[in-house]
Backbone as ProteinMPNN parsed JSONL, in Angstrom:
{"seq_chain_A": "XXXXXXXXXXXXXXXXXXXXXXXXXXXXXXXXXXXXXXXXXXXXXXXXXXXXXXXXXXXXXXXXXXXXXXXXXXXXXXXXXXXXXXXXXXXXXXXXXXXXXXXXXXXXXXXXXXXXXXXXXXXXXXXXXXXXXXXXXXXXXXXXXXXXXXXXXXXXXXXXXXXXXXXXXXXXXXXXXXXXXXXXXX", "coords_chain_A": {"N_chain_A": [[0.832, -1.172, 0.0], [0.686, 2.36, -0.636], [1.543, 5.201, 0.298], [-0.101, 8.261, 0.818], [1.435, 11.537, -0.269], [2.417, 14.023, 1.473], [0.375, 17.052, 1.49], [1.943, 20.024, 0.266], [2.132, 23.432, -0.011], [3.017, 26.554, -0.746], [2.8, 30.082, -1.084], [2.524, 33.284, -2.491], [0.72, 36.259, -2.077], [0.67, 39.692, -3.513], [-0.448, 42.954, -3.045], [-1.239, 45.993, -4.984], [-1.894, 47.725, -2.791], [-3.174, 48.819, 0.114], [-5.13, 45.975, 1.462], [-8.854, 45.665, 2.424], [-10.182, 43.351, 1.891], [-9.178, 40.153, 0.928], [-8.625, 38.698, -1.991], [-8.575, 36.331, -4.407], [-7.337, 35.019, -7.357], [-8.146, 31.771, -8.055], [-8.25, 28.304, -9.481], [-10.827, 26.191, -10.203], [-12.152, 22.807, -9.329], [-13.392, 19.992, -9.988], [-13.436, 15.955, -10.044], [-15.671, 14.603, -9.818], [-17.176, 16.452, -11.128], [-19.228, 16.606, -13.774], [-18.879, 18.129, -16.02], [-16.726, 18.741, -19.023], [-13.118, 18.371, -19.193], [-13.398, 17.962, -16.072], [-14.735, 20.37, -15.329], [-13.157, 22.894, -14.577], [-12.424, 25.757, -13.288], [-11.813, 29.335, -13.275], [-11.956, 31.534, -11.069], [-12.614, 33.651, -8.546], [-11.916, 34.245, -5.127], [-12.442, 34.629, -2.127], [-10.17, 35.377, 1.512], [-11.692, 34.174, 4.234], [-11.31, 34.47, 7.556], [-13.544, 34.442, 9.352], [-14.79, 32.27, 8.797], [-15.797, 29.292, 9.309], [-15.465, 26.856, 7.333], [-14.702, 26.466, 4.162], [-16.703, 27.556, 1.801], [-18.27, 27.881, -1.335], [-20.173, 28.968, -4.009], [-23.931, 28.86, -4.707], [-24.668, 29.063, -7.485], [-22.051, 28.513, -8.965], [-21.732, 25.993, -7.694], [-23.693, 24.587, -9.588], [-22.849, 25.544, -11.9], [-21.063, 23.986, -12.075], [-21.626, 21.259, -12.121], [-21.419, 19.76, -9.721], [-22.229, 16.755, -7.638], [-24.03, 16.073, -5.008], [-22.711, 15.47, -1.827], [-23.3, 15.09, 0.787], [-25.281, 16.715, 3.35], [-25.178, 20.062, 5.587], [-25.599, 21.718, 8.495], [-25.51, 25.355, 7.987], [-24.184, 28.009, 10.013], [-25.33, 31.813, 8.945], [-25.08, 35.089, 8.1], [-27.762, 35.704, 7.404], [-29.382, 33.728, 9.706], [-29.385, 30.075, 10.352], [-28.907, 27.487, 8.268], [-30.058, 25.105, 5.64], [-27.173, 23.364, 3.872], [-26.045, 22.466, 0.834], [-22.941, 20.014, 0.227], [-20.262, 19.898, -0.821], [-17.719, 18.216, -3.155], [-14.228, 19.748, -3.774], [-11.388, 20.579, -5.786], [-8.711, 22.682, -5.909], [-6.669, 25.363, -6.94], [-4.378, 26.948, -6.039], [-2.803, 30.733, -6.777], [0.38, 29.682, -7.338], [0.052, 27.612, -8.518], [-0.3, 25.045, -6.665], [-2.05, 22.801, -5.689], [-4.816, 22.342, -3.257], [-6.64, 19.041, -3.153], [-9.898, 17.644, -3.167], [-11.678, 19.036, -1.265], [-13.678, 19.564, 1.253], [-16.597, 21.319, 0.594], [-19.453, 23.617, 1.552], [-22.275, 24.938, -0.18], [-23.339, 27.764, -0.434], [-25.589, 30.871, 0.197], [-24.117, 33.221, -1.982], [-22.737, 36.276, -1.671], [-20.461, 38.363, -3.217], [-18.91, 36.842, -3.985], [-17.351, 33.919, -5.486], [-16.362, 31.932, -3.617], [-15.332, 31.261, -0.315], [-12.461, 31.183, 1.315], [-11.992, 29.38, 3.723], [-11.412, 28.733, 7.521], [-11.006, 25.813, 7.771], [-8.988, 25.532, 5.636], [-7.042, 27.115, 6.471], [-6.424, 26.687, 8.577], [-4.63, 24.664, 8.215], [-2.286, 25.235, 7.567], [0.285, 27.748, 7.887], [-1.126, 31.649, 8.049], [-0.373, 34.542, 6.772], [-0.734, 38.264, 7.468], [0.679, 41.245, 6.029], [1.396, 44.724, 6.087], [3.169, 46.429, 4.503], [4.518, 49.259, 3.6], [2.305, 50.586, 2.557], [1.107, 48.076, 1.138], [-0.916, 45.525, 0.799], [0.245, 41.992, 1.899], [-0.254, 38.764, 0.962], [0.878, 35.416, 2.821], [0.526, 32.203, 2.71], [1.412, 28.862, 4.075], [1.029, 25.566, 3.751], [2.968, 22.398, 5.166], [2.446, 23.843, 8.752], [5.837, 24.805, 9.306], [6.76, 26.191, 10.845], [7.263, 28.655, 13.959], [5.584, 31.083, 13.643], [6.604, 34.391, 14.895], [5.703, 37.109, 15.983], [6.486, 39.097, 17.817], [8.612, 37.943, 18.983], [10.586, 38.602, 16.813], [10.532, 41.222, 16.302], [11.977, 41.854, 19.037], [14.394, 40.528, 18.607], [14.712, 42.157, 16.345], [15.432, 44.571, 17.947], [17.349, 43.927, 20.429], [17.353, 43.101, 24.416], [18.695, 45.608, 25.95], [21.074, 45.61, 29.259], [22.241, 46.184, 32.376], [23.915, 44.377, 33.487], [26.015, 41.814, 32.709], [25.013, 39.293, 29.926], [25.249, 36.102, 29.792], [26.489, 33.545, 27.55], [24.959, 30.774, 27.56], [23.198, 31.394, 29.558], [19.798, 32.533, 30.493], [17.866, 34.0, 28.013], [17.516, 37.535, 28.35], [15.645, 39.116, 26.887], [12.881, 37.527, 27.804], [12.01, 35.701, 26.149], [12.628, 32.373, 27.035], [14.305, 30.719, 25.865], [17.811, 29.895, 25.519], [20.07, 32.966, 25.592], [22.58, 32.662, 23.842], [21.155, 31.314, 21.946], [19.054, 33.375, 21.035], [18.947, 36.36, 21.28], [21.149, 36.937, 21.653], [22.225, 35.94, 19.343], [22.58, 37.836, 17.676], [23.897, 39.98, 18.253]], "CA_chain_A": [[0.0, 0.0, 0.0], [1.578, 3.381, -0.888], [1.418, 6.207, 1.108], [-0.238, 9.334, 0.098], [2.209, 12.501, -0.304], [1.495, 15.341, 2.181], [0.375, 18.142, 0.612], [3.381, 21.019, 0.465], [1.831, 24.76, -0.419], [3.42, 28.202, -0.292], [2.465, 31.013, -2.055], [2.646, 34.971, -1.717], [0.223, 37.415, -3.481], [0.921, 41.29, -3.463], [-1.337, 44.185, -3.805], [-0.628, 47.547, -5.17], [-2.341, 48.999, -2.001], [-3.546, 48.375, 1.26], [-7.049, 46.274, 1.194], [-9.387, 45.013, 3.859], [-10.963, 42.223, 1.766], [-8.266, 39.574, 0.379], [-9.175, 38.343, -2.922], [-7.382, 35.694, -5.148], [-7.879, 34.522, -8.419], [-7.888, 30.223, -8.005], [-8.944, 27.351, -10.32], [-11.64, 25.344, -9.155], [-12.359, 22.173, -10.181], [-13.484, 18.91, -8.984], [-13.574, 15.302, -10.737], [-16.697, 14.536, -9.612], [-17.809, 16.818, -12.019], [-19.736, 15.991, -15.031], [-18.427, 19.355, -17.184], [-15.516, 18.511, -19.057], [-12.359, 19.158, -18.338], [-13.325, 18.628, -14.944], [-14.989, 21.558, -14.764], [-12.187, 23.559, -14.274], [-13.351, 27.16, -14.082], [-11.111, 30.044, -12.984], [-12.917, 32.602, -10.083], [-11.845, 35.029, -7.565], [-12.063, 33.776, -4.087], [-11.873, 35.606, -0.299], [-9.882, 34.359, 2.628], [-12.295, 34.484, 5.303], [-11.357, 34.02, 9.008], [-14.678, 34.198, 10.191], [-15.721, 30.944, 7.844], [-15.395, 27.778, 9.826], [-15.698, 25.905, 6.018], [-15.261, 26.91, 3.208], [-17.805, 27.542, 0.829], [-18.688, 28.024, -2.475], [-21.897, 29.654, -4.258], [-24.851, 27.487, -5.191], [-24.322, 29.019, -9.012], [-20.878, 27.712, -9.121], [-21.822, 24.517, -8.16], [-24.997, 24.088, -10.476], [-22.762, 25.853, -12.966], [-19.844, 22.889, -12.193], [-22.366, 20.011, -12.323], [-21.586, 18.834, -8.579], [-23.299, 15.641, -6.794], [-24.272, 16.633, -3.272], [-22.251, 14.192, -1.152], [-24.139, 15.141, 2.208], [-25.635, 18.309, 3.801], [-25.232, 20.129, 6.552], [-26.658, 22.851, 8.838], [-24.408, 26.231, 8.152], [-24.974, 29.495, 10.17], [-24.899, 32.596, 8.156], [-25.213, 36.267, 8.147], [-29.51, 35.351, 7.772], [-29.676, 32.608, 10.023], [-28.713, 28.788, 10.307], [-29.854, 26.802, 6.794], [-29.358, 23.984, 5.521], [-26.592, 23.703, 2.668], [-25.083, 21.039, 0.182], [-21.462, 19.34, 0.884], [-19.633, 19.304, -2.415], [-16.181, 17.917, -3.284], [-13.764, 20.474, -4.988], [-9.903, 20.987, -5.223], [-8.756, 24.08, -5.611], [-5.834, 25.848, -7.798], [-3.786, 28.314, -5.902], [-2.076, 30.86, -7.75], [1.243, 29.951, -7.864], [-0.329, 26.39, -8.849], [-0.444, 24.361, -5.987], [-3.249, 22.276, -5.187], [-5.301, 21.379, -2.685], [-7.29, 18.393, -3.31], [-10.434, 16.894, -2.269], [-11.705, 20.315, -0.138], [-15.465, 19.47, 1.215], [-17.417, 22.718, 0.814], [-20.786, 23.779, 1.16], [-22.866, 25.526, -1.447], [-24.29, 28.459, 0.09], [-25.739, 32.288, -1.549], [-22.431, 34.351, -1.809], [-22.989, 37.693, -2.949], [-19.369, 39.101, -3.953], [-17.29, 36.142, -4.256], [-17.897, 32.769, -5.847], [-15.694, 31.305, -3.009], [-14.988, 31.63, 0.619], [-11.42, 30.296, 1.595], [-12.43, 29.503, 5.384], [-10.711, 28.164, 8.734], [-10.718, 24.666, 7.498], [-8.252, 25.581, 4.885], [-6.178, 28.021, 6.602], [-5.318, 25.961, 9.571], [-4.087, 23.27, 7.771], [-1.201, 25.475, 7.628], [0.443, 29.349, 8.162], [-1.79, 32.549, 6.877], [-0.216, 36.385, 7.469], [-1.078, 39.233, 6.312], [1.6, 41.845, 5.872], [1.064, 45.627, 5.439], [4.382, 47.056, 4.961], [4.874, 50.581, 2.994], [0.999, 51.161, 2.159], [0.9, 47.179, 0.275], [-0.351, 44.375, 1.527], [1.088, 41.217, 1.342], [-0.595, 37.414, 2.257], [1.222, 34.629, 2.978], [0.43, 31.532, 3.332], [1.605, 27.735, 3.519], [1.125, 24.089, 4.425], [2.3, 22.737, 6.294], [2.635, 25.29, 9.426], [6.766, 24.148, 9.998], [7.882, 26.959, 12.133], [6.048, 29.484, 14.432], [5.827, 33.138, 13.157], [6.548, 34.764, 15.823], [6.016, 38.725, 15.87], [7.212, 39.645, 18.964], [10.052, 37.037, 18.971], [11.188, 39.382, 15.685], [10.805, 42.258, 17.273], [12.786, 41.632, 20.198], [15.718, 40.013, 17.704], [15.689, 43.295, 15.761], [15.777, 45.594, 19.075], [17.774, 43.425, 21.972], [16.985, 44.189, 25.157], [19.858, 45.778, 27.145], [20.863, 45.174, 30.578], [23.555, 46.689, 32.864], [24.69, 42.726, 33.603], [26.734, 41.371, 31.08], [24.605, 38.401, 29.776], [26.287, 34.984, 29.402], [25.754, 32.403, 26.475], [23.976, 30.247, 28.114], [22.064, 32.498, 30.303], [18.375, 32.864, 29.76], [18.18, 35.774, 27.841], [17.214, 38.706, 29.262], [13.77, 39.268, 26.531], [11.897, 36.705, 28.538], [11.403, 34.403, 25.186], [12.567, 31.316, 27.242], [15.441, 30.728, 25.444], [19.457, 30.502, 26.205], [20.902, 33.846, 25.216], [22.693, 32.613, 22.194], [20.09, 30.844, 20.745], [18.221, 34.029, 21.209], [19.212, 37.908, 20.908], [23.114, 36.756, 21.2], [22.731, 35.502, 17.616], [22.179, 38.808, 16.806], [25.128, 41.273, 19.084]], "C_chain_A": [[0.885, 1.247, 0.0], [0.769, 4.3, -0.368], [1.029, 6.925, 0.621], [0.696, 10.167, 0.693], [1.582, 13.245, 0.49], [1.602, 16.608, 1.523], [0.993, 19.533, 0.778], [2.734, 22.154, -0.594], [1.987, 25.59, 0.162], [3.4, 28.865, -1.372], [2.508, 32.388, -1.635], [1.773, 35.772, -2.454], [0.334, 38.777, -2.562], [-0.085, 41.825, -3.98], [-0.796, 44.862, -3.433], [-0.667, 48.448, -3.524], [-3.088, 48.078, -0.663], [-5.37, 47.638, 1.118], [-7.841, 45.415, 2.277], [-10.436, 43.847, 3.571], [-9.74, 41.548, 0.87], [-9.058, 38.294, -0.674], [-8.361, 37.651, -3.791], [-8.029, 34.83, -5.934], [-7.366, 32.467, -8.566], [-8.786, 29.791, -9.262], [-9.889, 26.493, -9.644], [-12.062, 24.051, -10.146], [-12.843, 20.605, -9.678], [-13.665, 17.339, -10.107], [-14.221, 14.495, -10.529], [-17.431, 15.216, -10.813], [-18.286, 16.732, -13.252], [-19.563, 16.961, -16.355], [-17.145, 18.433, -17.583], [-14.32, 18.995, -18.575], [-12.249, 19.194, -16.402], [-13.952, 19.307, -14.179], [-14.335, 22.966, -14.623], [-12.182, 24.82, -14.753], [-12.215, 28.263, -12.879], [-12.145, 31.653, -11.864], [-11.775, 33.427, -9.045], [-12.245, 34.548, -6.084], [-11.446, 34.45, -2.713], [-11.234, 34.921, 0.279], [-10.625, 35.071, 3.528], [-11.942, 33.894, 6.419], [-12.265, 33.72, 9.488], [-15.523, 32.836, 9.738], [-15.412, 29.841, 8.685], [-14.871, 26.747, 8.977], [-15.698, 26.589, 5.224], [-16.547, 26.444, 2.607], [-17.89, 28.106, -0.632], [-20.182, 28.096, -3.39], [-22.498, 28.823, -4.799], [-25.085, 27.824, -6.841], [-23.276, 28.337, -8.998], [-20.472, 26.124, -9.102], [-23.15, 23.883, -9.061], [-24.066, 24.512, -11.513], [-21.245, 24.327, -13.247], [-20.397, 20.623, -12.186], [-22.094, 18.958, -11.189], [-22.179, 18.141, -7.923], [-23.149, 16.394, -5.69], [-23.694, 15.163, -2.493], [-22.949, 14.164, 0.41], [-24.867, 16.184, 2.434], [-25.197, 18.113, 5.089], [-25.803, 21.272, 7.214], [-25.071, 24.176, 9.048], [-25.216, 27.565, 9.034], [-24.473, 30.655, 9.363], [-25.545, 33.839, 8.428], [-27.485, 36.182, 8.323], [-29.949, 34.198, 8.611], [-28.797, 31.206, 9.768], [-29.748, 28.219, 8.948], [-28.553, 25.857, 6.598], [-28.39, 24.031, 4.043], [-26.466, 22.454, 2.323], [-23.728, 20.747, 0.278], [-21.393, 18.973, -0.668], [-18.242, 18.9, -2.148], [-15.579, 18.824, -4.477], [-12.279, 20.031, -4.852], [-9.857, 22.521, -6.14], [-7.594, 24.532, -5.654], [-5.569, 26.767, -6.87], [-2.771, 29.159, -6.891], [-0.772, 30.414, -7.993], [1.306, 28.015, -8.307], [-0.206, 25.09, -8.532], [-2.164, 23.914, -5.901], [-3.797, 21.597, -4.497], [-6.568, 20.472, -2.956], [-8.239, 18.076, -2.215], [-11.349, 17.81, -1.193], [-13.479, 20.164, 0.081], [-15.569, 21.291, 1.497], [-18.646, 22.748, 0.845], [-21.326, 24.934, 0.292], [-23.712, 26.348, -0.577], [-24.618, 30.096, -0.699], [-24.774, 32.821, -0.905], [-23.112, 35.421, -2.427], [-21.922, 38.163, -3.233], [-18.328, 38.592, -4.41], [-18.101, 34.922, -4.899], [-17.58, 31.071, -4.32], [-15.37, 31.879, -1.899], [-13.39, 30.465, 1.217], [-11.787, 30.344, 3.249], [-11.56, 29.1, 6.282], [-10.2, 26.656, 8.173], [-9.471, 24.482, 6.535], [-7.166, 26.059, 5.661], [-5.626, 27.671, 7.963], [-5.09, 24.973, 9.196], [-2.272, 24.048, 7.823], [-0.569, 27.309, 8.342], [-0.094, 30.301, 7.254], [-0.81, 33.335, 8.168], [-0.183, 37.173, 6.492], [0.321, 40.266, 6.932], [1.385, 43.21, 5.515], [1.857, 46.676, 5.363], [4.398, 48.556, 3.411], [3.761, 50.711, 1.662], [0.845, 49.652, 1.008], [0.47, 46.347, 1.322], [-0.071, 43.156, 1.01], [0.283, 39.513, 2.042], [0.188, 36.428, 1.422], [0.882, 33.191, 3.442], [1.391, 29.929, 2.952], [1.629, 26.578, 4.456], [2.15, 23.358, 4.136], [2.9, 23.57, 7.151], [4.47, 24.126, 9.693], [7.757, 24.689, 10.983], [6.813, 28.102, 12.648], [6.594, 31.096, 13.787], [5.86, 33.819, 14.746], [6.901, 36.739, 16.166], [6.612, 39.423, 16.657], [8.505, 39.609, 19.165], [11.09, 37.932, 17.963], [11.432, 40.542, 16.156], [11.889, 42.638, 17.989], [14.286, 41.155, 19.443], [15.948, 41.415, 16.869], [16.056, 44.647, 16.797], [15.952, 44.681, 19.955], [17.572, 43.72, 23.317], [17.996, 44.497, 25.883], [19.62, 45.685, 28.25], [22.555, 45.629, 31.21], [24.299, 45.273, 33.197], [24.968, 42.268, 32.109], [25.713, 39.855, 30.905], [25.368, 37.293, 29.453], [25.551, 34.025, 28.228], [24.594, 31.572, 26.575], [23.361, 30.785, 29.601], [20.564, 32.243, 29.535], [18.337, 34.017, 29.165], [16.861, 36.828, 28.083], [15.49, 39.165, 28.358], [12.941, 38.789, 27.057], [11.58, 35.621, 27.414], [11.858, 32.631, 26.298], [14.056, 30.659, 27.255], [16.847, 30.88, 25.515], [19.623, 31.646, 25.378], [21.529, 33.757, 23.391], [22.373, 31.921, 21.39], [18.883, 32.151, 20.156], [18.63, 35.478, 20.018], [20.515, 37.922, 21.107], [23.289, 36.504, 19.875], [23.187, 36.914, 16.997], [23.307, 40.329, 17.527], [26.571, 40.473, 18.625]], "O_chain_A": [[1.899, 1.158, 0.693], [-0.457, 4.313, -0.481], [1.482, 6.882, -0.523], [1.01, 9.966, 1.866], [0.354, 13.316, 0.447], [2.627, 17.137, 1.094], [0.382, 20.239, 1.58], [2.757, 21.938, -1.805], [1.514, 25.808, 1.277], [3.835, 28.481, -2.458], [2.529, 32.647, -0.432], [2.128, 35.997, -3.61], [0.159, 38.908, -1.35], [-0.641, 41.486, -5.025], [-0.115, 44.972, -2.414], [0.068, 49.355, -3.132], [-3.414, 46.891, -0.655], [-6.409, 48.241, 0.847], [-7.278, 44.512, 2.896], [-11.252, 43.397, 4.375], [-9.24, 42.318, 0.049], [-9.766, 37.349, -0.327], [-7.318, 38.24, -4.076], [-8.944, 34.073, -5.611], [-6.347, 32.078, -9.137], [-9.639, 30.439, -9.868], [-9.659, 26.114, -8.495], [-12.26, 24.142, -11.357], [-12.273, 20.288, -8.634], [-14.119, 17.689, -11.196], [-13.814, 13.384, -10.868], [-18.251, 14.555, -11.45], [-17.339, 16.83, -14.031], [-19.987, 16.672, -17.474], [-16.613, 17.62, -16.827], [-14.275, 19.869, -17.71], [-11.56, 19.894, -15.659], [-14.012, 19.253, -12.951], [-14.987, 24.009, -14.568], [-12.042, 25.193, -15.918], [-11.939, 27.842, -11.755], [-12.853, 32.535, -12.351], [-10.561, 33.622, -8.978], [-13.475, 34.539, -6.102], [-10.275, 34.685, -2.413], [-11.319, 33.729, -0.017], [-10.455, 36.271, 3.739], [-12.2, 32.691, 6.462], [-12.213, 32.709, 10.188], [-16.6, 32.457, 10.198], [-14.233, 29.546, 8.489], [-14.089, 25.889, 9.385], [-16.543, 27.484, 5.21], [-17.215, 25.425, 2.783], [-17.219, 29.133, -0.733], [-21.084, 27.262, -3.314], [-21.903, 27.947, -5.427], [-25.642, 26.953, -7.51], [-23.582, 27.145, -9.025], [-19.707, 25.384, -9.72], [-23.41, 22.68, -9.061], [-24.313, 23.787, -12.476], [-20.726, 23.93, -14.29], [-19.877, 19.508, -12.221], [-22.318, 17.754, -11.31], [-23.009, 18.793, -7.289], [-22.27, 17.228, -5.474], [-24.198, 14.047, -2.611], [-23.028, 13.111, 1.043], [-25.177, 16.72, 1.371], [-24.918, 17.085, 5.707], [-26.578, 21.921, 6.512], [-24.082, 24.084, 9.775], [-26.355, 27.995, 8.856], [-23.287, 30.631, 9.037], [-26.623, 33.754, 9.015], [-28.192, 36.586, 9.246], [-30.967, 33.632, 8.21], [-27.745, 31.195, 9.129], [-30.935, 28.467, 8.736], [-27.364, 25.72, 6.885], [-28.841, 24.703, 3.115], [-26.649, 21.479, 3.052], [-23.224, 21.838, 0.544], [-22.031, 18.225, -1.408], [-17.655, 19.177, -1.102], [-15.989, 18.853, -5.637], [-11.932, 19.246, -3.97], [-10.709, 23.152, -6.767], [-6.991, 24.36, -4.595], [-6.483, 27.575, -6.705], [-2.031, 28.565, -7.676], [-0.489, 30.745, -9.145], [2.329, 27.333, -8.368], [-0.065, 24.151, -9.316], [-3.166, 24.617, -6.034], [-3.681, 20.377, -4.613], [-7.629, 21.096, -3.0], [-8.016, 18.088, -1.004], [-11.741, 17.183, -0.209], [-14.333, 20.55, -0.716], [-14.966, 22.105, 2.197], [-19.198, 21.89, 0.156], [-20.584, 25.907, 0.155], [-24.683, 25.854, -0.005], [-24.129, 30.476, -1.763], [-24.552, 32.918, 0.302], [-23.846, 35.447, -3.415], [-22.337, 38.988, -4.046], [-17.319, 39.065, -4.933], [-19.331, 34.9, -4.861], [-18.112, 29.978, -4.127], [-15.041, 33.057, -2.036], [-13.425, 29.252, 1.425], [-11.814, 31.413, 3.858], [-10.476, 29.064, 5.699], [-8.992, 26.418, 8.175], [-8.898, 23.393, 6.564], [-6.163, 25.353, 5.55], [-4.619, 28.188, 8.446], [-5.388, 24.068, 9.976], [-1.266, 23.389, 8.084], [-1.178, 27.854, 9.263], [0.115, 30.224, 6.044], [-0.562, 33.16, 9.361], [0.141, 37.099, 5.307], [0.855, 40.083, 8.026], [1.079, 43.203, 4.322], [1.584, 47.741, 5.917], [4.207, 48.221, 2.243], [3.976, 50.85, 0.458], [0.443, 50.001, -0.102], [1.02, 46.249, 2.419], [-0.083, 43.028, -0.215], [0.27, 39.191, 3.23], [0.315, 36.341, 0.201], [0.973, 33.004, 4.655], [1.954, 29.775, 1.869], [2.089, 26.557, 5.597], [2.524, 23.41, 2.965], [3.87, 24.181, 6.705], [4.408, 22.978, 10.134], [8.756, 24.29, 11.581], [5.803, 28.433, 12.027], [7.601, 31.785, 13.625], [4.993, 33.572, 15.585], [7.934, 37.345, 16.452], [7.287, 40.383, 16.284], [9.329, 40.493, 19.402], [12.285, 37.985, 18.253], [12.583, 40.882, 16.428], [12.645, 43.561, 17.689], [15.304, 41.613, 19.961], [17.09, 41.834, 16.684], [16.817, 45.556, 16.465], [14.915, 44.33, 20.517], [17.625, 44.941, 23.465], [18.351, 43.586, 26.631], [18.466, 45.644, 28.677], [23.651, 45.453, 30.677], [25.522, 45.326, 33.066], [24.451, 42.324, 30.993], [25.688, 39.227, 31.964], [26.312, 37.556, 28.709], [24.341, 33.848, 28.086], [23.556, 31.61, 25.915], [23.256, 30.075, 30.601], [20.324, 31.881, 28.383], [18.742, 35.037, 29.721], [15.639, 36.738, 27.971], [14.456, 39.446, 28.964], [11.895, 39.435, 26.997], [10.895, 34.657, 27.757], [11.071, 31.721, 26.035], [14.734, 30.245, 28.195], [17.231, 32.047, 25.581], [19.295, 31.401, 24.217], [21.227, 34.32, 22.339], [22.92, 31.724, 20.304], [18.097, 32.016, 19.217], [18.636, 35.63, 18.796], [21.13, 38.927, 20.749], [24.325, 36.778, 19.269], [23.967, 37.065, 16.057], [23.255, 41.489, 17.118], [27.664, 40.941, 18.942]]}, "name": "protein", "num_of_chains": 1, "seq": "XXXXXXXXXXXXXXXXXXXXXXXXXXXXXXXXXXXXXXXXXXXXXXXXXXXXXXXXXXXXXXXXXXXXXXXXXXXXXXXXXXXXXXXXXXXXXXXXXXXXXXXXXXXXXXXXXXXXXXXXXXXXXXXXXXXXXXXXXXXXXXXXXXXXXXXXXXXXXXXXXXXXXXXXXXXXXXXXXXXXXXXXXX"}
């Protein structure tokens, strides 16, 4: 029996300008689907934090010819309703893919696609908003912690009238001996 591969995605998209809805042009496609090809239809898709699941609009999947593999009960901006459980995968841009992605089919009004929680802790999301751009990052799987503070503290050390020793704790409070720490960096 052969192992399945674990699925390895990193990607970066840039905008011109600072924006407070993150929007990204994926392939969608599922082989379930009775379109040819697949299906395989090119849309614009949010990352939503607040999504538990993704989802995807009930045109998109009538327009991708998806079986309903279950339902379930989603809550949404009008209430809790019941939706359809489709099978997609799902083209990132720099043409990774995750396979296999249950979604439910619910009404979208501005997107065709909600990238939700279920996706986005599979691995590391950050957003980035450095000299009026922003910048998201993400990738599976998560193999090191981001750590903002930890950066911080490595690009400003903290001084101390005691000379710190190597293996000392160092003096930021991360935990850490000294020159595994903010010694790497004096």
């Amino acid at each position: 029996m052969q192992s399945k591969k674990p699925i390895s995605v990193a990607f970066t998209s840039k905008f011109e300008n600072i924006q407070n809805k993150l929007y990204i042009d994926i392939n969608v496609s599922s082989k379930y689907s009775k379109m040819p090809n697949n299906g395989k239809t090119q849309i614009k898709a949010l990352w939503d934090t607040g999504a538990s699941m993704s989802a995807i609009s009930k045109k998109l999947a009538e327009i991708l010819e998806l079986p309903v593999i279950s339902m379930t009960k989603v809550g949404t901006a009008g209430g809790i309703v019941n939706a359809n459980v489709h099978i997609i995968d799902i083209q990132l841009p720099n043409g990774d893919t995750i396979p296999d992605l249950h979604v439910v089919a619910t009404d979208l009004v501005e997107t065709n696609m909600l990238i939700g929680m279920d996706v986005i802790t599979k691995g590391d999301f950050a957003i980035s908003n450095f000299n009026g751009k922003t910048i998201l990052n993400f990738r599976i799987p998560s193999y090191a912690d981001i750590n903002f503070v930890q950066m911080a503290v490595n690009l400003n050390p903290v001084s101390s009238n005691k000379k710190t020793k190597r293996n000392d704790l160092c003096p930021c409070g991360s935990g850490k001996k000294y020159k595994n720490c903010c010694g790497k960096f004096s």
